[in-house]
C-alpha positions in Angstrom: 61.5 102.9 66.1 60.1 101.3 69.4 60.3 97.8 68.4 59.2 96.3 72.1 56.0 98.3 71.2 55.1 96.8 67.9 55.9 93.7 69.5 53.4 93.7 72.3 51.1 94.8 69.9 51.6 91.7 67.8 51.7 89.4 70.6 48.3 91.1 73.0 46.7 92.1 69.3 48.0 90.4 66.6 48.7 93.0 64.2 50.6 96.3 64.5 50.9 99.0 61.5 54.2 100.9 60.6 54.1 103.9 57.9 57.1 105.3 55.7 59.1 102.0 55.2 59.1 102.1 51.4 59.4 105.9 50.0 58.1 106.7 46.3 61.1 106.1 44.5 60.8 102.1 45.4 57.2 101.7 45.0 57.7 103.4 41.7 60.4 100.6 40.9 57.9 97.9 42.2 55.1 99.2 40.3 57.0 99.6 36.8 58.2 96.3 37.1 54.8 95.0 38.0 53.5 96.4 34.7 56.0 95.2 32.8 55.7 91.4 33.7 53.4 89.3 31.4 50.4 88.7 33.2 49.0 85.9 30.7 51.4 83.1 32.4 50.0 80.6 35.2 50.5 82.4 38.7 48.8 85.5 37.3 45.1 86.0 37.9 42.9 89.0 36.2 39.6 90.1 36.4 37.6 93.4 36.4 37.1 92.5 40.3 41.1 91.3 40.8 45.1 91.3 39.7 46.7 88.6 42.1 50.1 87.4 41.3 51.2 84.0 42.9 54.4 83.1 43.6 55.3 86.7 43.4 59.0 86.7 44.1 59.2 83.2 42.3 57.2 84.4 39.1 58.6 87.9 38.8 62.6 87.9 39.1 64.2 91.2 40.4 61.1 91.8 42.5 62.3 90.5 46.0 65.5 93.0 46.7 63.2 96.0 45.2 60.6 94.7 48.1 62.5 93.4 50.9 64.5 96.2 51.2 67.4 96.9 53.9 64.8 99.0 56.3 62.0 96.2 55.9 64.8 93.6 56.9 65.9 95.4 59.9 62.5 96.0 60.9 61.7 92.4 61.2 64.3 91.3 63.1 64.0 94.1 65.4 60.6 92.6 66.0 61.0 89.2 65.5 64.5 88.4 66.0 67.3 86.4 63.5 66.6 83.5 61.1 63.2 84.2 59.4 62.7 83.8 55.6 59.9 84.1 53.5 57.5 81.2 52.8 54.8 82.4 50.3 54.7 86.0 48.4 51.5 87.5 46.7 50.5 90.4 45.0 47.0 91.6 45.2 45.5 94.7 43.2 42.0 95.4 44.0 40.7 97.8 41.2 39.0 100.9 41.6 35.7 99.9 40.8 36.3 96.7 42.2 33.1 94.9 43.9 35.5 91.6 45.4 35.2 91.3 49.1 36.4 88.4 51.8 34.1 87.5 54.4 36.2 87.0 58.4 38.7 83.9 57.9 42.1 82.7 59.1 45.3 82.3 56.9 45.9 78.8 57.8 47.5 76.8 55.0 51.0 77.1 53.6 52.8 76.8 50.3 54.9 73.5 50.1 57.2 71.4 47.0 55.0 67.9 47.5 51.7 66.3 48.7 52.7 63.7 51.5 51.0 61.8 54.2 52.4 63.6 57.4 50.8 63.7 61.0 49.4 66.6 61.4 49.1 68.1 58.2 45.6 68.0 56.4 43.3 69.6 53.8 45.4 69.7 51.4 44.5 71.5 47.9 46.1 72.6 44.7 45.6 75.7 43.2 47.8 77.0 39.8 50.0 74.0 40.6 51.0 75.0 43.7 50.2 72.4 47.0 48.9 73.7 49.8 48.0 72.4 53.3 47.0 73.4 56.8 49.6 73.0 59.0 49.5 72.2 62.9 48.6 75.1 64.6 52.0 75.7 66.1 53.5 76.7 62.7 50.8 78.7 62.1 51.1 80.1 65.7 55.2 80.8 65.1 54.1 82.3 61.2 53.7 86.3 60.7 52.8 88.3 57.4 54.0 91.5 56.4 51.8 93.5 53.9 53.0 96.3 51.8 50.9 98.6 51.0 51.5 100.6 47.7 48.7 103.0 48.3 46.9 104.5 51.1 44.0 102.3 52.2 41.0 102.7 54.4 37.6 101.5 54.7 36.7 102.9 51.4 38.7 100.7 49.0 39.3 97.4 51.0 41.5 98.1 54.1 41.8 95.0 56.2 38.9 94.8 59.0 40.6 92.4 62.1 39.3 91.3 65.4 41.9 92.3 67.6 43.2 89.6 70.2 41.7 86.5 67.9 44.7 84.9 67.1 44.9 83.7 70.9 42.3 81.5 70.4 43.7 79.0 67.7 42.2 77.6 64.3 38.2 78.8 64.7 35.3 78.1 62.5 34.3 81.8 61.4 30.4 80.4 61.6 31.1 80.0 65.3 31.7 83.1 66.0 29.1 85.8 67.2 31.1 88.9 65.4 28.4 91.3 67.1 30.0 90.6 70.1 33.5 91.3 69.2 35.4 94.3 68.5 36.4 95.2 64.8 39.1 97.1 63.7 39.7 98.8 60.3 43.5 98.9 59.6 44.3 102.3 57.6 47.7 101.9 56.2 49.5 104.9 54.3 51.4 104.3 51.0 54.4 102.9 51.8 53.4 101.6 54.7 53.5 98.1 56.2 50.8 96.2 58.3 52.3 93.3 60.2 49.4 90.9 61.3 49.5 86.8 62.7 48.2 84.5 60.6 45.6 83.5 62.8 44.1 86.7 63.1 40.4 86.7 61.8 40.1 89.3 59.2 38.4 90.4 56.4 38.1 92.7 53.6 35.0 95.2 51.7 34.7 96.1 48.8 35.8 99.5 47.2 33.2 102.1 47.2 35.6 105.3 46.3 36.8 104.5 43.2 40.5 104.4 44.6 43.1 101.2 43.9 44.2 99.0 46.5 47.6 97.4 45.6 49.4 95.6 48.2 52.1 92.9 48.8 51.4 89.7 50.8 54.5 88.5 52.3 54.2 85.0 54.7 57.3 84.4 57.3 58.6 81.9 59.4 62.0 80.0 60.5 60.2 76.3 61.5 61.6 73.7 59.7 58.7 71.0 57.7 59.0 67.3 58.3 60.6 65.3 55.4 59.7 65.3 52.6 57.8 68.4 53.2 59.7 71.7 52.0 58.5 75.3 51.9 57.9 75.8 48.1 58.6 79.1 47.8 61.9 79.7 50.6 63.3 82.6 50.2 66.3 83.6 52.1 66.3 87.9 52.5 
């Protein structure tokens, strides 16, 4: 695997995509256990449009060794180097039929154990008891996500559309961008493959119009250390 290539592509894009990193016995594994979790507790969210699952690692024990398996590990510190650890996990299952999109954005807050008045650290909101905030930039800057896909995705049932290169130009108002002048990309990811992307990458997502599923795992990283009393909430050492 050429790891100085994903690399580059990450730092001059701010995305690369990798296939074959999970095989079908362990998204079978993933998926049974998905199905057998009880999805009528808080950090579970289901509609005909949507099945998210917050806190994924925290909510669903036994997921995280099934998902964050030896080849995922070495292939994040290939890239990356030692010392990450995850930060926030999701699962997101966009139905067949579903008709859920997400307009361009950034991923720019983070998961943390308390609401505190530290420099730098604002809009702060709460969602399914969980505090989040917008960090300074540099965290965000430092920050990567790794999604797993556990089907094959394209434009047709919600494959992530990104503007390749926008993560070099820091936190940005999506209304103050002119999108016809910049280049989109649709990210086709196989099953079992992974998309690595910077937070600060605009992206987006369409709705499904061929009646296929979308399932993926959202998977936030990073090795900066918050100012007291500001902890990651959902730390979790791979």
């Amino acid at each position: 695997m050429d790891f100085d290539w994903h690399r580059q592509n990450i730092s001059s894009k701010g995305f690369t995509v990798l296939e074959h990193i999970l095989d079908e016995d362990g998204i079978k594994e993933i998926i049974d256990l998905i199905n057998q979790s009880d999805a009528q507790t808080d950090p579970f969210r289901k509609s005909e449009d949507l099945f998210a699952i917050r806190q994924f690692f925290k909510t669903l024990p036994g997921i995280a060794p099934l998902v964050l398996i030896s080849k995922l590990n070495a292939l994040i510190n290939g890239i990356f180097g030692q010392g990450y650890f995850v930060t926030k996990s999701i699962y997101f299952d966009k139905p067949a039929r579903s008709n859920w999109f997400v307009a361009y954005h950034q991923d720019l807050t983070i998961s943390v154990n308390q609401k505190a008045e530290v420099s730098g650290y604002t809009h702060w909101t709460t969602k399914q008891n969980q505090y989040a905030v917008q960090p300074p930039a540099k965290i965000l800057e430092q920050s990567f996500t790794v999604r797993i896909h556990l089907d094959d995705t394209n434009k047709d049932n919600g494959a992530l559309k990104v503007i390749p290169g926008s993560h070099l130009n820091g936190v940005r108002r999506p209304d103050d961008i002119d999108f016809t002048d910049e280049k989109e990309i649709v990210c086709d990811v196989g099953r079992g493959g992974v998309m690595i992307m910077r937070p600060l990458l605009m992206h987006a997502s369409d709705r499904t119009v061929n009646n296929r599923q979308r399932r993926v795992i959202h998977i936030e990283f990073s090795k900066a250390a918050l100012p007291q009393p500001l902890q990651w909430a959902e730390r979790y050492n791979s």
